[in-house]
N, C-alpha and C positions, 0 to 999 in steps of 0.2 A: 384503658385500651389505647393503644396506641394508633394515630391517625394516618399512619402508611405503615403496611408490612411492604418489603422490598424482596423479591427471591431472587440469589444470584445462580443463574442454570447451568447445569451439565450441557458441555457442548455435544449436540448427537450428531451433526452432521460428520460425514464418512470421509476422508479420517477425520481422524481427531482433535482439533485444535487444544493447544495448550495451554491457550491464553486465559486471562481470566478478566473481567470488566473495572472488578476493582480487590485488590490482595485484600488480605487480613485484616492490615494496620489500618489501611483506609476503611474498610468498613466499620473500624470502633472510633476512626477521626470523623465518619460521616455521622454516628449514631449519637459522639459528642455534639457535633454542633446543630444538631439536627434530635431535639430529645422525643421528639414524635413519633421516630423510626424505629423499627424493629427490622434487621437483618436476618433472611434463611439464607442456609447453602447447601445446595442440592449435593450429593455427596458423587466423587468424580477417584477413579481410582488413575485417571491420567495425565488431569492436569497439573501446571506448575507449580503450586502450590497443593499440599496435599489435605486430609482434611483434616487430619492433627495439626496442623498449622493451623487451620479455620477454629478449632476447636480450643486450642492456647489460648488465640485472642479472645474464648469468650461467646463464639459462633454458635451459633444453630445450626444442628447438620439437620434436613428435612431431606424425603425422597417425595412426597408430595406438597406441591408449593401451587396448590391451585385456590387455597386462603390467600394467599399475596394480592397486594393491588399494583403492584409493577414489576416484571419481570427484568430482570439483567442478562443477556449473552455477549456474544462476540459474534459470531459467525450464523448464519439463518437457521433459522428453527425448522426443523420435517414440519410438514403440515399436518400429520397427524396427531405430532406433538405441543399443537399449540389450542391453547384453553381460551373459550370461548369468551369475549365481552372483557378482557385483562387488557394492558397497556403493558406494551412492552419495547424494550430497545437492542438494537444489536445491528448491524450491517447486514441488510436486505437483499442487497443485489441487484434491485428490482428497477430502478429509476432509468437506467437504459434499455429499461422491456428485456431484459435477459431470459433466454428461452426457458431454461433449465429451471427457474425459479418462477415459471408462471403459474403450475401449480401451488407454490405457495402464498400467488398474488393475490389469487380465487379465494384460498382459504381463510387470507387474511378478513378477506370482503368480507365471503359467508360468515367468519364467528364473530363479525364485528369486532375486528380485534380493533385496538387504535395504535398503529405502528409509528414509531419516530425513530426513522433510521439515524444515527452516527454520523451517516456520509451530509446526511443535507443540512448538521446542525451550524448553524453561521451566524456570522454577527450581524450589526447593523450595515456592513458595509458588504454583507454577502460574501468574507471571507470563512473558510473553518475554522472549527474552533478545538476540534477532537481529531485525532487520527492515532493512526500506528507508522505513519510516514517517516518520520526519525528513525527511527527502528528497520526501518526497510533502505533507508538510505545507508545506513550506515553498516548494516550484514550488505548489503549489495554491493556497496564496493570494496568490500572487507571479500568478499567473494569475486570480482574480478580482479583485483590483484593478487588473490591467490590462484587462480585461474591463467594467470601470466608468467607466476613461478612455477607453475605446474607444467603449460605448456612448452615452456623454455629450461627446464629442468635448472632453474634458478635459486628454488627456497620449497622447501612443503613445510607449511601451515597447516596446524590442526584446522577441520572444518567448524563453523563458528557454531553448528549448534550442537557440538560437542566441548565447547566452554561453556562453565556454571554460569556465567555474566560478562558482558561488557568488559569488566578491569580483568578476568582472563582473557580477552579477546585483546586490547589492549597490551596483553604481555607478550601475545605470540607476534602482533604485529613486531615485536623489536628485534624479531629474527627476518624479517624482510630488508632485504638488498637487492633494491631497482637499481639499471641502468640507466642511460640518461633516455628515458621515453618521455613520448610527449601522451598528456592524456586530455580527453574532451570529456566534458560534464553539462549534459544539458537540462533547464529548469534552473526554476527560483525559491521552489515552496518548501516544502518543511522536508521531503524526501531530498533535493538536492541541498540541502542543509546537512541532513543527517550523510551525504556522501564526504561533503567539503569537511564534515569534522575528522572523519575516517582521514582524509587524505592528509590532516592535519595533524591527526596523532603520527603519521607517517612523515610527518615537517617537509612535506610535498611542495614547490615553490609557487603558488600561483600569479600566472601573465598574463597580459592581454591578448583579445584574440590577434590583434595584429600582432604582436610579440610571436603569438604563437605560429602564425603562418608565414612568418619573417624570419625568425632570429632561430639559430641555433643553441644547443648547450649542453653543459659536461655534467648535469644533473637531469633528475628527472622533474618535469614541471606539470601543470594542468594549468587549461581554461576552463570557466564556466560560459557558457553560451545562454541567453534568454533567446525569448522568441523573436523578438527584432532584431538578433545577432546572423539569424541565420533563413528570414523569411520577407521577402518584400513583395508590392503591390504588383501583381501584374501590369496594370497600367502607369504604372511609375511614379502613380502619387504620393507621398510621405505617408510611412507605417504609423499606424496610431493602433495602441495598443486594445480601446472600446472594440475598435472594427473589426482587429485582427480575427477577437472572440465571437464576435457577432457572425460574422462571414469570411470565416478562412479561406472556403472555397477561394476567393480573389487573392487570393496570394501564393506564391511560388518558391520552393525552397530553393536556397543560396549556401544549402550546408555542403556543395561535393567541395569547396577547396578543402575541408578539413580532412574529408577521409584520404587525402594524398600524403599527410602529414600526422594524422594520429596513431599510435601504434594501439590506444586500450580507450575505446567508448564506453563510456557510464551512461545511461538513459534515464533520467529520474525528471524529465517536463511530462507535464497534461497533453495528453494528444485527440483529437478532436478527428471522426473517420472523417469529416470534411475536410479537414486541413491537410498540407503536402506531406508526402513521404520527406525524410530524411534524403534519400537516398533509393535511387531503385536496384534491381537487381543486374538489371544491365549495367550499373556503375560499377556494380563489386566485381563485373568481367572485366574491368578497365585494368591493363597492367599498371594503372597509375594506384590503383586502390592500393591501400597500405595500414588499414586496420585489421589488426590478429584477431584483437580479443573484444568483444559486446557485452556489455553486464548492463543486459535490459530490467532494468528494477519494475520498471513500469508494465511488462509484459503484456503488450498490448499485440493478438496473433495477429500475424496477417497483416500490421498496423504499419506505423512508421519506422520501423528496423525490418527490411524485409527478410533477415536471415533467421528471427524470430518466426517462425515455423509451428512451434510449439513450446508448452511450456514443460519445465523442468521441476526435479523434485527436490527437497532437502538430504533425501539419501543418493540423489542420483543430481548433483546439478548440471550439471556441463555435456554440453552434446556440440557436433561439429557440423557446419552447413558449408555446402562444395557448388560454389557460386558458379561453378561450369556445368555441373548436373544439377544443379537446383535441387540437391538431394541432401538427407542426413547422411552427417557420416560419422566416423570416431571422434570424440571431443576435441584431441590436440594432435589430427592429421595436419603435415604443412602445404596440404590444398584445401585447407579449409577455415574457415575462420569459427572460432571457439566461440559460443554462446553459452552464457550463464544468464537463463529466463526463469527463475522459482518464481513461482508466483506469489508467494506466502513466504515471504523472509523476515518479518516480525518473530514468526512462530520458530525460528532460530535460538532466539534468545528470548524467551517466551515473558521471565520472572522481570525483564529489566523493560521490556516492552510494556507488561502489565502495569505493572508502579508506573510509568509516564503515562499512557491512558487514562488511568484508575484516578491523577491526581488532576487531571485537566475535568472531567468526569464528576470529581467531587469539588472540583475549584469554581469551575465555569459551566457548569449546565444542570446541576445538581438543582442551585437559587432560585433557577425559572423554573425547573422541576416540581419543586416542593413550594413553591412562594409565587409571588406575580412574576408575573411571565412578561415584563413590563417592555420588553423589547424582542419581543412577538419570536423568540428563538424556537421554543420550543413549537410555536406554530407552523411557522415555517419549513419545519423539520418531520411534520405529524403529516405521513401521506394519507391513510386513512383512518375513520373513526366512523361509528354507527353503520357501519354496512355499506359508508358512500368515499370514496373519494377525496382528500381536502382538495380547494380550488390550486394550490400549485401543481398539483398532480393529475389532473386532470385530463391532460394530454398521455395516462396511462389507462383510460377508457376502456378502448381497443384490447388492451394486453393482459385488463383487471377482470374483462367479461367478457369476453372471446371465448371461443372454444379453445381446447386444450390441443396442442399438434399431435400426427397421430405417431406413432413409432415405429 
């Protein structure tokens, strides 16, 4: 008898995510190195993989996986659909007290599930260790620079998630011919990674910010911006980057020289609602303002891009914000500046996003998983278990036993 069944889940939530936690290959590379294991897969007529692919490798197709001792998803489980006293993983939602998902928080408590969300899984040094952020960096800015051919009737590029993978995505970019724009990129983490690669399969020139707000040129170039590029202390003390996180509130953005000078903003940093806006809306009424196009990867409403309004769809991404009305308007009116906010742009390129997932998944969190947890990851990461709260999470009290809002 094998010492873990593993079920990987049909994603229910509305729509339907495409992704999968971990493909085919990797679940027969998990059950090799791992001879304890036994794999189910919930049978799914939508996602990326189909379940004759699950079945080639050797797969268990199951429609009941409530034998399993650890569940696999992606995206949050309906509370109705989640089986009592099991251990399961997937992207929660929950650690910001998100409304929407507080009845799933209850439900978690009540069936005693023991949740380890994705998002909280880190290492010793409290960095992540799992994401889909590559994936998202790299369709997002694959999606604002299509959004700049489009607005300027320069180039149309198929939409990315109507390429099989990446190396299609990669082909269509070689029909792109930018002008000489200047573009900003801000962040440092694995989404503003996965942009920098995008702008690199585009052999995009990148400067310094001083370069950038200085020099002229007959190409098109980009800066990346970190958070001390474009944030300092209100009282004028030296930025240190502990403080910054700790207590944003005291610091003040220094980004308006760039929106005078950037023609296409990428947004792929962390933003904190304590920390400054970018940019207010009163800046974008400045005639000096001179950004077209937003490709808020990070799609944070209401956050630090204020023209992010709302979010956008994969059949629908691009919408227009008329910084004199404060209103939407047609994506690529030229009183408006063009927003690209999907909020789900992994789910673009779903097969190519899974495989990178899938292998960080079986690389790195798999070991603590099934073996000593010797560097407390998976602890760390477990908000609840037995009906209580772990002590990190605790400060979701309030949100886990609260009453439900009413509608």
């Amino acid at each position: 008898m094998p010492k873990y069944r593993i079920g990987v889940l049909r994603e229910e939530k509305i729509p339907h995510d495409k992704r999968v936690p971990l493909t085919p290959l990797e679940c027969t590379e998990l059950m090799r190195e791992h001879p304890e294991v036994e794999i189910y897969v919930q049978p799914s007529t939508f996602r990326c993989y189909s379940d004759e692919e699950f079945l080639a490798f050797g797969l268990n197709i199951r429609e009941d996986l409530s034998f399993c001792d650890i569940l696999l998803g992606v995206k949050e489980v309906p509370a109705d659909k989640l089986i009592p006293g099991k251990k399961y993983l997937f992207f929660s939602h929950t650690v910001k007290k998100q409304p929407h998902n507080q009845k799933m928080m209850k439900a978690l408590i009540e069936k005693k599930i023991e949740m380890i969300d994705y998002e909280t899984l880190t290492d010793y040094e409290h960095n992540r260790i799992i994401g889909f952020g590559r994936y998202a960096g790299i369709v997002g800015a694959y999606n604002g620079i299509r959004a700049y051919g489009m607005r300027y009737d320069l180039f149309h590029i198929k939409p990315a998630n109507k390429c099989r993978d990446k190396a299609e995505l990669e082909e269509e970019m070689k029909r792109v011919k930018l002008p000489n724009i200047k573009i900003v990129v801000t962040g440092g983490g694995r989404v503003a990674n996965g942009v920098i690669e995008t702008l690199g399969t585009l052999k995009i020139r990148k400067v310094t910010p001083y370069e950038f707000l200085h020099h002229s040129y007959r190409e098109p170039v980009y800066c990346q911006l970190h958070s001390k590029d474009y944030n300092d202390a209100i009282d004028g003390h030296s930025w240190t980057l502990k403080e910054f996180y700790e207590e944003p509130e005291h610091y003040f953005s220094t980004f308006k020289p760039y929106t005078k000078w950037a023609d296409l903003l990428i947004s792929a940093h962390f933003w904190d609602p304590k920390a400054p806006v970018l940019f207010t809306k009163e800046d974008m009424r400045s005639p000096g303002f001179h950004i077209a196009v937003v490709a808020d990867i990070t799609c944070d409403l209401n956050g630090s891009i204020p023209c992010t309004v709302k979010a956008s769809t994969i059949d629908d991404p691009f919408y227009g914000y008329n910084p004199q009305t404060e209103k939407i308007d047609i994506p690529f009116s030229k009183t408006s500046v063009t927003v690209m906010a999907v909020d789900n742009l992994p789910c673009e390129l779903p097969r190519d996003a899974s495989d990178g997932f899938g292998r960080d998944l079986v690389e790195r969190v798999f070991p603590a998983l099934l073996g000593k947890d010797e560097d407390a990851i998976i602890e760390r990461a477990t908000i609840c278990k037995d009906g209580k709260l772990c002590s990190n999470f605790e400060y979701l009290h309030d949100y886990a036993f609260g009453e439900l809002p009413v509608h």
